[in-house]
Legacy VTK file of the C-alpha trace (Angstrom):
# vtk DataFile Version 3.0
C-alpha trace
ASCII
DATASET POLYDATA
POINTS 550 float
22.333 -25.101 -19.416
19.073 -25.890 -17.176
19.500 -28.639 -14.122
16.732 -29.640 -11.810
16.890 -31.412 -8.931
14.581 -33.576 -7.077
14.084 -35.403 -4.031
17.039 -37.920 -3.716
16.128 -40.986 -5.068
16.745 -44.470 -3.066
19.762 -46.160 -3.337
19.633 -48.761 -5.737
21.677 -51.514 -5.642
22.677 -54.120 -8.803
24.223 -57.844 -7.585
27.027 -58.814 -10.663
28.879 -62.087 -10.199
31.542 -61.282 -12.584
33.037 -64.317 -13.582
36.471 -61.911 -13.855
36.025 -61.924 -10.387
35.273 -65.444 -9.563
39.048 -66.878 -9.781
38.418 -69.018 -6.314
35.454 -69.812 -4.551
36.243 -66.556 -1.861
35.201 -64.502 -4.604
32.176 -65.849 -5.698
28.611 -64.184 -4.832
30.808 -60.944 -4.153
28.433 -57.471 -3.857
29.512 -55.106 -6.664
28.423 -52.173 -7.931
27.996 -50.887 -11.332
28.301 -47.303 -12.531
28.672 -45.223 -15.302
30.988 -42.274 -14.499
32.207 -39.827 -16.393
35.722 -39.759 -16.047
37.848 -36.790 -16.672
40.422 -37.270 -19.929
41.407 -33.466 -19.485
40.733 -29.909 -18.957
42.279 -27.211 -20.068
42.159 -23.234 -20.183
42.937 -20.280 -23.029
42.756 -16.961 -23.424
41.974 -15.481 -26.645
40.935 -11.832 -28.159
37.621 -11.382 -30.073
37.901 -8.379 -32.246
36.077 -6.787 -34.597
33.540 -3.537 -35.276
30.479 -2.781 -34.438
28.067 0.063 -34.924
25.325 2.127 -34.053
22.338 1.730 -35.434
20.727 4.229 -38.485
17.788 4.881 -35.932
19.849 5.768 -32.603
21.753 9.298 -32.015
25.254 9.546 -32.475
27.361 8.632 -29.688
28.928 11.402 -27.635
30.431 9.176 -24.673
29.761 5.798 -23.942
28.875 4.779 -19.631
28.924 1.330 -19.528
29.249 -2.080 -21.881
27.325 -5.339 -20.586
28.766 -8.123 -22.357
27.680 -11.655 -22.372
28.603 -15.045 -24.238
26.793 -17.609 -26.333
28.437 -20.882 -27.706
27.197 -21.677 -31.243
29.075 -24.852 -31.580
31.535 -27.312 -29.767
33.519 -29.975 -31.612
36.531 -32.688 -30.303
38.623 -33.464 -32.327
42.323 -35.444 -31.597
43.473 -33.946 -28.681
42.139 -30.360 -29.254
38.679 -28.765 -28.473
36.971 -26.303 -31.220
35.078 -23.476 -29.853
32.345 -21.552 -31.916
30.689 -18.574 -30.278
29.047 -14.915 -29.924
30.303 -12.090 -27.954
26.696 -10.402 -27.268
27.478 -6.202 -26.104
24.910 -4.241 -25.034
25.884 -0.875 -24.976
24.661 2.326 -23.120
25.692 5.880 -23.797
25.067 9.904 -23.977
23.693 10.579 -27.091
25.499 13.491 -29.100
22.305 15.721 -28.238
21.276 18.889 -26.329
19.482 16.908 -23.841
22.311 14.051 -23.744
19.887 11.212 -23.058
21.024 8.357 -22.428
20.348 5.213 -24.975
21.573 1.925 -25.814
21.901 -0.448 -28.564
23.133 -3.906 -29.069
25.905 -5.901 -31.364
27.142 -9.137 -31.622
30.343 -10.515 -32.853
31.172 -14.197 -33.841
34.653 -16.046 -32.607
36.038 -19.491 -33.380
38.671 -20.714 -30.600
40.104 -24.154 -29.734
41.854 -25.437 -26.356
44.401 -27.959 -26.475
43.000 -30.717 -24.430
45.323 -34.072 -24.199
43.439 -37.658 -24.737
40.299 -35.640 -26.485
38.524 -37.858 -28.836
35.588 -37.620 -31.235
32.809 -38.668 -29.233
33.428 -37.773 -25.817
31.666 -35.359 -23.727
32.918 -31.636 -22.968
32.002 -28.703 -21.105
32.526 -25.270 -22.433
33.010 -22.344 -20.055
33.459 -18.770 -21.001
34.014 -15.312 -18.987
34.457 -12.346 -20.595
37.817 -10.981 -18.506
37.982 -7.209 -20.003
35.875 -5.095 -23.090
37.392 -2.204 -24.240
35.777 0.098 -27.688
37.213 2.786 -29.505
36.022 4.729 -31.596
37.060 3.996 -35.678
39.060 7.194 -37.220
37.392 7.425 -39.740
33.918 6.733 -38.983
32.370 8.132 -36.019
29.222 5.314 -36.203
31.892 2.882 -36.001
33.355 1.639 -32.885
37.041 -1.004 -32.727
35.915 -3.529 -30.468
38.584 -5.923 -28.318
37.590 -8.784 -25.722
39.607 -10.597 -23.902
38.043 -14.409 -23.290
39.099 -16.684 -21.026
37.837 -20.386 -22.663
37.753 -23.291 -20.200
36.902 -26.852 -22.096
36.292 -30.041 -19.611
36.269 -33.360 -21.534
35.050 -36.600 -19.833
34.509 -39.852 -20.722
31.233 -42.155 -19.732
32.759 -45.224 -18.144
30.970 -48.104 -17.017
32.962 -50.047 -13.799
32.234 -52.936 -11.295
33.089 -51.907 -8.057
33.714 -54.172 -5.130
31.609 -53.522 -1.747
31.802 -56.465 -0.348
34.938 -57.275 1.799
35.738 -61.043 1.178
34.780 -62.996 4.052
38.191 -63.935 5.919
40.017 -60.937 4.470
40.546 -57.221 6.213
39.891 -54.428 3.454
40.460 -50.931 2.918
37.184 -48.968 2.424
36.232 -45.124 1.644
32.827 -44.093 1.762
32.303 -41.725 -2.016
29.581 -39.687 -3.309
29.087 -40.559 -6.937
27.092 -39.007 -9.669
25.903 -41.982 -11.578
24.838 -41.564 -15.345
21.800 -43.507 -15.847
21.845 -42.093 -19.605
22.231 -39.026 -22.039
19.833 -38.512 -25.328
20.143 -36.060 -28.282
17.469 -34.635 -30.331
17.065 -31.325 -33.321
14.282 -29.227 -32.176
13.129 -27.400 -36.043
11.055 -23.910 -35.080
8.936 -22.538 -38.381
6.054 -20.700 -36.888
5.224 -18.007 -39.231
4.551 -14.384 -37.748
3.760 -10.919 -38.379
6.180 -7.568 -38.629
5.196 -6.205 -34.936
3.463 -3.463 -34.974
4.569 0.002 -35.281
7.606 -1.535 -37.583
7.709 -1.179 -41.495
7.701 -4.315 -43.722
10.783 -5.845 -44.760
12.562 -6.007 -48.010
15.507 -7.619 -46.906
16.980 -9.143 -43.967
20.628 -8.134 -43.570
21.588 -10.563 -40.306
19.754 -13.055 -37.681
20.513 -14.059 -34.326
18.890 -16.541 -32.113
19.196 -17.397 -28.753
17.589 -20.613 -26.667
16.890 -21.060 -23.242
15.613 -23.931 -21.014
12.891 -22.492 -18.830
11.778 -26.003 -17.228
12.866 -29.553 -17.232
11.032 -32.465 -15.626
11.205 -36.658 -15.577
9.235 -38.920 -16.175
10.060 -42.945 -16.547
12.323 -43.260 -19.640
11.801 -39.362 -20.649
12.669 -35.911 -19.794
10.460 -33.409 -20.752
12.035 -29.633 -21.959
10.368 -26.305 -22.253
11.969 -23.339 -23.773
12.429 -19.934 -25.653
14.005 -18.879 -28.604
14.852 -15.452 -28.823
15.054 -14.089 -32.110
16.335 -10.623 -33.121
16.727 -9.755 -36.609
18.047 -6.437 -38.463
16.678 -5.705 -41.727
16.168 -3.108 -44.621
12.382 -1.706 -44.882
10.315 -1.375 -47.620
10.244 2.518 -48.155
12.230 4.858 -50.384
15.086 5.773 -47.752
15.868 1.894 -47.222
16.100 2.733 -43.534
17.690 -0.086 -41.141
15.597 -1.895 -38.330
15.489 -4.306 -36.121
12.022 -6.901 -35.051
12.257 -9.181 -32.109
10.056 -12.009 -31.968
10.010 -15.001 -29.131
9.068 -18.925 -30.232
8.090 -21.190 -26.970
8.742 -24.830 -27.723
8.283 -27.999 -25.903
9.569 -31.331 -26.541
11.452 -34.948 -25.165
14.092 -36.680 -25.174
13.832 -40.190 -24.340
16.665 -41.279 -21.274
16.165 -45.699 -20.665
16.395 -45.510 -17.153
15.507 -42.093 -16.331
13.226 -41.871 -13.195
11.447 -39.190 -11.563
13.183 -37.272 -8.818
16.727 -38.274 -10.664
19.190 -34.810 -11.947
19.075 -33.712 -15.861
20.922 -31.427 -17.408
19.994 -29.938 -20.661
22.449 -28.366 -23.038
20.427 -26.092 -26.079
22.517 -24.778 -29.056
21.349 -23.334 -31.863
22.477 -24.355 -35.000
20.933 -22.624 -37.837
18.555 -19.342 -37.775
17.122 -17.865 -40.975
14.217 -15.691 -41.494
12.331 -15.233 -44.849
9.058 -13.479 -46.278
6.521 -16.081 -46.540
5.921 -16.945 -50.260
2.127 -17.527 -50.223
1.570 -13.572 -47.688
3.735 -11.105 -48.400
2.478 -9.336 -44.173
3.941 -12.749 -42.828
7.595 -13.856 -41.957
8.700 -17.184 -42.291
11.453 -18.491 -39.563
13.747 -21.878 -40.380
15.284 -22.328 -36.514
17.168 -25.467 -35.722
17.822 -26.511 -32.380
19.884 -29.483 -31.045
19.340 -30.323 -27.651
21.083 -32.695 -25.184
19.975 -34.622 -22.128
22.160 -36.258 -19.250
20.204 -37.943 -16.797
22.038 -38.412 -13.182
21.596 -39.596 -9.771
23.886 -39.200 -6.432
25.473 -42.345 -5.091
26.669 -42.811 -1.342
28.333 -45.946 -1.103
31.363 -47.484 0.552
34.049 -48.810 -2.098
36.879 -51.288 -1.348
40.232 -49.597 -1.994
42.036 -52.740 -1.079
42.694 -55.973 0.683
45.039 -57.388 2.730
47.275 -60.692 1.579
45.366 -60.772 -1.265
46.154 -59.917 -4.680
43.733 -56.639 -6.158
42.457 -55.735 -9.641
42.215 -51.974 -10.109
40.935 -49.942 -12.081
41.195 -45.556 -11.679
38.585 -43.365 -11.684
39.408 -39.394 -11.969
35.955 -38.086 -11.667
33.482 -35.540 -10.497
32.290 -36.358 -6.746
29.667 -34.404 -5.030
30.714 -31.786 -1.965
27.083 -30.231 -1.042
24.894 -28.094 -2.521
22.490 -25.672 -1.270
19.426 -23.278 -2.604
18.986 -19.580 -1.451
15.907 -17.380 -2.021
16.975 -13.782 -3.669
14.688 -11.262 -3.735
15.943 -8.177 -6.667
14.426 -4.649 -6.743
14.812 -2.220 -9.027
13.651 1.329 -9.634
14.853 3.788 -12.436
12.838 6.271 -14.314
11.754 4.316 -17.696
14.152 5.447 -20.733
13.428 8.777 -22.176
12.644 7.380 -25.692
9.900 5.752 -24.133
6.290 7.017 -23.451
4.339 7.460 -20.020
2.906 4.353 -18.380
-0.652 4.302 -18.347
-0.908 1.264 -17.299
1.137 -2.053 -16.917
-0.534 -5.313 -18.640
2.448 -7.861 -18.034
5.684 -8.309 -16.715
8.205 -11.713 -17.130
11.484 -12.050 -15.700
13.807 -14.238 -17.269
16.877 -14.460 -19.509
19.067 -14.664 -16.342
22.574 -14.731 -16.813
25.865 -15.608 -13.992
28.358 -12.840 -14.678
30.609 -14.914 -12.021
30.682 -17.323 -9.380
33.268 -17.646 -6.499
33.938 -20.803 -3.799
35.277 -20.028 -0.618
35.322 -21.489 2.157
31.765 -23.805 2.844
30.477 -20.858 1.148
29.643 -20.004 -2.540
29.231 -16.458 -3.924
27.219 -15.829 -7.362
26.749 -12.781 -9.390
24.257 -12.182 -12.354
21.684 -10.565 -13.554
18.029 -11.454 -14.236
16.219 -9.257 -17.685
12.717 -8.228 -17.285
10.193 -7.304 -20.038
7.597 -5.527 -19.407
4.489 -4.654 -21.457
2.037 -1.755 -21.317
-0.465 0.604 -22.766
1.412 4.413 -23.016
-0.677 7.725 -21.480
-1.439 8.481 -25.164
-5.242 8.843 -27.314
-4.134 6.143 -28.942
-2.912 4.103 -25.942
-0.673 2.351 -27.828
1.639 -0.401 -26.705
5.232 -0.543 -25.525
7.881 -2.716 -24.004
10.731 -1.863 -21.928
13.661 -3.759 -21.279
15.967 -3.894 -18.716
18.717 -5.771 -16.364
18.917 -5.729 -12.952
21.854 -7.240 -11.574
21.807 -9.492 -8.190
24.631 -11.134 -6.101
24.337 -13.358 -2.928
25.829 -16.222 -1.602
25.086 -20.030 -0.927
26.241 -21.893 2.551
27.730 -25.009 0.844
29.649 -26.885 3.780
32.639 -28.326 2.634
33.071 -26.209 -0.259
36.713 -25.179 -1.024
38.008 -22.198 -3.524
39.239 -25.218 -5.728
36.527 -27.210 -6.236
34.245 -26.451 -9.141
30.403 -25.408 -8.908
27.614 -25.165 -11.687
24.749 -22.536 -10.601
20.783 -23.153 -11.324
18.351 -20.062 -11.817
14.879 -20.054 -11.603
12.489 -16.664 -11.053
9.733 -17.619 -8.604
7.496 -14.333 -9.050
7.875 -11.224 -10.853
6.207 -7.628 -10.390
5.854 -3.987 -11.521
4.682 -0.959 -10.604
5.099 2.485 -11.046
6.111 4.940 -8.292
6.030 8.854 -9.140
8.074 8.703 -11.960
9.951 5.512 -11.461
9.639 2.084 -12.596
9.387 -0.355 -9.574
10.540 -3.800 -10.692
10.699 -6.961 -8.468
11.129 -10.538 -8.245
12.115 -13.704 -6.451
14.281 -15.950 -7.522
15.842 -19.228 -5.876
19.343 -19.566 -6.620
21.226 -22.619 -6.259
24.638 -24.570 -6.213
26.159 -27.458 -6.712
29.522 -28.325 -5.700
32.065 -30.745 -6.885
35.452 -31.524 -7.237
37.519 -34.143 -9.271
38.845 -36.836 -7.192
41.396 -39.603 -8.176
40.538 -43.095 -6.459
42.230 -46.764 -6.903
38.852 -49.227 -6.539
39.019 -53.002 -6.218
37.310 -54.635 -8.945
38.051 -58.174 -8.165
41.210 -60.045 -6.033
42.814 -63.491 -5.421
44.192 -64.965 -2.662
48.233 -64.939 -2.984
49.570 -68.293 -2.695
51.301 -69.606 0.241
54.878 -69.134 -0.029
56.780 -72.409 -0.038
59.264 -72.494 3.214
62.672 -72.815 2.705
63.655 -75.684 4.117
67.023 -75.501 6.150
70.077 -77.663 5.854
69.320 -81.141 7.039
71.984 -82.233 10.193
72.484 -86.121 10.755
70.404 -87.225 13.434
71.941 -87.519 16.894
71.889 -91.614 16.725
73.268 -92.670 13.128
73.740 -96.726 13.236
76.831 -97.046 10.615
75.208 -99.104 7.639
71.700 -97.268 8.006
71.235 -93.846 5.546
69.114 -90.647 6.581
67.337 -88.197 3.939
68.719 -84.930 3.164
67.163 -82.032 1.174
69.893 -80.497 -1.040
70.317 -76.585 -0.987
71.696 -73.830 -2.767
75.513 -74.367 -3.151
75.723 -78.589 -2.071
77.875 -80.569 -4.027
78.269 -84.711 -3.598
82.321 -83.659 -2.522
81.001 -80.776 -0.090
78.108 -83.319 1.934
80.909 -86.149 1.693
83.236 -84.268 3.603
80.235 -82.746 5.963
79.159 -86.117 6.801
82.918 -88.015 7.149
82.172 -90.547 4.005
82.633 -90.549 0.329
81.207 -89.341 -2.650
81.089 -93.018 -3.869
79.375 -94.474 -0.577
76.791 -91.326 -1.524
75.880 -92.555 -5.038
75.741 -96.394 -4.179
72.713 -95.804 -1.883
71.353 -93.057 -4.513
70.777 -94.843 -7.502
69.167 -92.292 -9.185
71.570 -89.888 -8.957
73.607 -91.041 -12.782
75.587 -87.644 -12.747
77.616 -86.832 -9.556
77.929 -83.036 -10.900
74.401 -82.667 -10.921
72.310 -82.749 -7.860
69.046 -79.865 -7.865
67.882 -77.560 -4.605
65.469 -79.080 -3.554
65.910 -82.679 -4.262
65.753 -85.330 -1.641
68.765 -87.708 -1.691
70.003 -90.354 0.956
73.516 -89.992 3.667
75.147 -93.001 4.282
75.929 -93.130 8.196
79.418 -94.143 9.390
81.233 -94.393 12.321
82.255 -92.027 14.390
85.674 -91.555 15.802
LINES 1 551
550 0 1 2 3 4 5 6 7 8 9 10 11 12 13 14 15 16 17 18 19 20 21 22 23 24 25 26 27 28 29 30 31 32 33 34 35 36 37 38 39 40 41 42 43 44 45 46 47 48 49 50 51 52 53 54 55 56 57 58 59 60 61 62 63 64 65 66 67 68 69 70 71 72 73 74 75 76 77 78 79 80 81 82 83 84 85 86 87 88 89 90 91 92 93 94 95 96 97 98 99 100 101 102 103 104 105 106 107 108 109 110 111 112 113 114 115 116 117 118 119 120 121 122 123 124 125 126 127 128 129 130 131 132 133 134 135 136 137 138 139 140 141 142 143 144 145 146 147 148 149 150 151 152 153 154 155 156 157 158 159 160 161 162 163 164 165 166 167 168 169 170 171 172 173 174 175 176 177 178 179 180 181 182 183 184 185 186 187 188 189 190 191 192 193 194 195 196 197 198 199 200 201 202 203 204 205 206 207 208 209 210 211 212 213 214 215 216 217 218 219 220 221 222 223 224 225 226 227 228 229 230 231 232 233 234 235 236 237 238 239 240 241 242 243 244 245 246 247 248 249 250 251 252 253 254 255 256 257 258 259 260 261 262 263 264 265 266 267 268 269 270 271 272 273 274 275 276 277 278 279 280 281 282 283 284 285 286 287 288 289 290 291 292 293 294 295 296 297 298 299 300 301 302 303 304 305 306 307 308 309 310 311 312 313 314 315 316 317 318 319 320 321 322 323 324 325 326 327 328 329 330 331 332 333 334 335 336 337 338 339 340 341 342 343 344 345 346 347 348 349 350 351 352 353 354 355 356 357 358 359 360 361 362 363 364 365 366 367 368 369 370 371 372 373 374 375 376 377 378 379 380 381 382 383 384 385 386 387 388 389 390 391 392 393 394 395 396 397 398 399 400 401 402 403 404 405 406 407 408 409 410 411 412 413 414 415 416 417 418 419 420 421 422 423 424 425 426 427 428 429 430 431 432 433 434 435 436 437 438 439 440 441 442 443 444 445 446 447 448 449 450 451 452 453 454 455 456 457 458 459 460 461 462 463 464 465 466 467 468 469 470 471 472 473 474 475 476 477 478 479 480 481 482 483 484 485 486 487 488 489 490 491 492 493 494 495 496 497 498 499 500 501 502 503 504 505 506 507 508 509 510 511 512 513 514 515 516 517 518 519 520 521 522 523 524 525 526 527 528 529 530 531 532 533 534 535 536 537 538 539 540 541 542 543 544 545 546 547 548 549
């Protein structure tokens, strides 16, 4: 996952006179606010165990005791199904140990294993958007009983899966004139639009040098990266790497393993309607096939099939003020649980490194390049206004050896960084997603050691889910009706005149007959209308004979 950020873009406002919200004239010419959010359905968390075996390669030593195990995850594939998330990935070990030698150098090799998990995740439906998170919690290998080349290997994974929703809502900002209202002043992240597209790598290549021609290829593995993003109206623009790593038989008598590496740079687009420069994208690579074969028509060339899918989300930060509710009037709501910004913040890292280079490895003569890249988060922490990150950041670098032939050689290697990022407001439960890039990158030797250096600007973004009520549209309540009270005979009553009464809850013709001191038959000769004396309605206006009093 790659995001870069620009400068903030300026608000943008959209006028909608919803005719939803145009019951009455009050509510006509009302500001609102569209916005597509995505809207949390659910998120859940699982742990599950990753086993299998793994073993040393033909061409490294036998182990004698292993140090350390770096272990890092790659999702292959993420699917939603009814209310359940399906996890495909790769447990990547790198593994570094005494070899089972007089000299007990040190060495390391690498393994892979592949895992299928799902997360139960109520309201998940085909279609909807999800975010996969993995940490490796705990690694453990033993060694297999009956093969010492063998090692048992158990993982414990803890799988987080996030699925939202885009949503599209009118939002009141207005308050009607005449009316008090409610307001709260939110930071939204606004999806202007998201865009898919398969990426197909076939570049042929050569076996590197030094390495013996294949006969057959017993397993590939691939692995993409986003190095740089950038907008442009209605497109993002993606560069990136595929890593490829391959193990094979060679062509000789002894049908010794090996292993080739070979890296692929693409760069491609994704068109985004909408998307604007200085706007947020986030681009999710997986890779979802990688096969190498011998090209047909040269026998010295290979012949890589990689697919790639890659997905864009195009974003931009809203501050606006949002009417929760208004007085005397009656509200149309609608819910949005959804990500709101906290803060983020960028911090410059600067990593050194120096170790003697491995012992397999010749003398430097001289160094012809270096890159830095590959960077991984081994974990992230929010405290308070603060945000700690830990990772590490792989370097390459290339050079001639202190040999006649001067001959040429890579070394690998990881250098683990930590700092942390002032993020005010942060709080250990909001959530955070960390950005990477390497700014410069050097090497040098020293005596016998292998300086390595670089700069990288770390940064993070903070969030957290909120749960709001938002007005999208009201009417006025109608004015109660007053209850009218029980009507008294005026003070001057000339007998042979009549004065209007309103009838209430519980009058009879016998009950205001008595009240009044004349008779329910005086009653109905000056009301006509009334042809039932049992039924007389609250409410209805009838007339009182006066009489006299005393």
């Amino acid at each position: 996952m790659a995001t870069k950020k620009g400068p903030k873009p300026k608000f943008r406002r959209s006028l909608d006179n919803d005719n939803n919200n145009n019951n009455n004239n009050n509510n006509a010419a009302l500001e609102t606010e569209r916005f597509s959010l995505e809207e949390v359905v659910g998120e859940n968390t699982e742990q599950t165990i990753v086993r299998g075996t793994i073993s040393v390669p033909q061409a490294k030593p036998e182990v004698e005791e292993i140090l350390s195990t770096d272990t890092s995850t790659k999702l292959r594939k993420v699917e939603i199904i009814p209310n359940k998330v399906i996890v495909e990935g790769t447990l990547k070990l790198e593994v570094m140990y005494t070899a089972f030698k007089v000299d007990q150098a040190v060495h390391t090799f690498h393994a892979e294993l592949d895992f299928t998990d799902f997360i139960e995740v109520e309201g998940a439906r085909p279609g909807m958007n999800v975010e996969v998170d993995i940490v490796v919690e705990d690694v453990s290998l033993t060694r297999d009983a009956k093969c010492a080349e063998d090692w048992d290997v158990a993982a414990v994974l803890k799988v987080t899966a996030r699925v939202t929703e885009t949503r599209d809502v009118n939002v009141l900002t207005e308050c009607p004139q005449g009316y008090n209202c409610e307001t709260e002043r939110m930071n939204l992240q606004h999806t202007v639009g998201t865009g898919t597209k398969q990426v197909l790598i076939d570049d042929e290549f050569e076996v590197p040098d030094g390495k013996p021609d294949v006969e057959k290829f017993i397993k590939c593995m691939c692995d993409v990266e986003i190095t740089d993003t950038k907008i442009i109206k209605n497109k993002v623009l993606i560069e990136g790497e595929v890593d490829l790593e391959c193990i094979y038989t060679a062509m000789k008598e002894d049908q010794s393993v090996h292993t080739l590496h070979e890296t692929f740079k693409f760069n491609t687009f994704i068109e985004v309607v909408g998307a604007e420069q200085g706007m947020n994208v986030q681009v999710d690579a997986m890779v979802e096939s990688c096969d190498v074969e011998v090209a047909e028509t040269n026998a010295c060339k290979l012949s890589p099939t990689i697919v790639l899918r890659l997905r864009a989300r195009v974003t931009e930060d809203r501050e606006v003020d949002v009417i929760t509710d208004i007085e005397d009037a009656d509200v149309d709501t609608v819910t949005l649980d959804m990500k709101s910004l906290v803060g983020e913040g960028c911090k410059q890292v600067v990593v050194r490194d120096a170790q003697e280079p491995p012992s397999e490895k010749p003398a430097i003569d001289k160094i012809k390049e270096v890159t830095a890249g590959d960077v991984v988060i081994k974990d992230t922490d929010v405290i308070r206004d603060k945000v700690l990150v830990k990772g590490t950041v792989e370097f390459q670098v290339l050079y001639t050896a202190m040999k006649a032939d001067q001959s040429v050689h890579m070394i690998h290697r990881k250098v683990a960084f930590k700092t942390f990022i002032d993020v005010p407001g942060a709080r250990p439960d909001n959530d955070v997603d960390i950005d990477v890039e390497v700014e410069w990158a050097n090497a040098k030797t020293d005596g016998c050691d292998l300086v390595l250096e670089a700069v990288l600007n770390v940064c993070a973004r903070v969030t957290e889910t909120v749960e709001r009520e938002v007005v999208t549209g009201f009417r006025p309540r109608p004015t109660p009706t007053p209850t009218p009270t029980p009507t008294a005979a005026p003070e001057v009553c000339v007998p042979g005149t009549t004065f209007n009464y309103v009838v209430q809850r519980g009058d009879t013709l016998s009950k205001l007959a008595q009240r009044y001191g004349t008779t329910v038959q005086a009653i109905l000769a000056v009301n006509p209308q009334i042809t039932n004396p049992n039924l007389i309605t609250v409410g209805q206006t009838i007339k009182i004979p006066c009489v006299a009093k005393g």
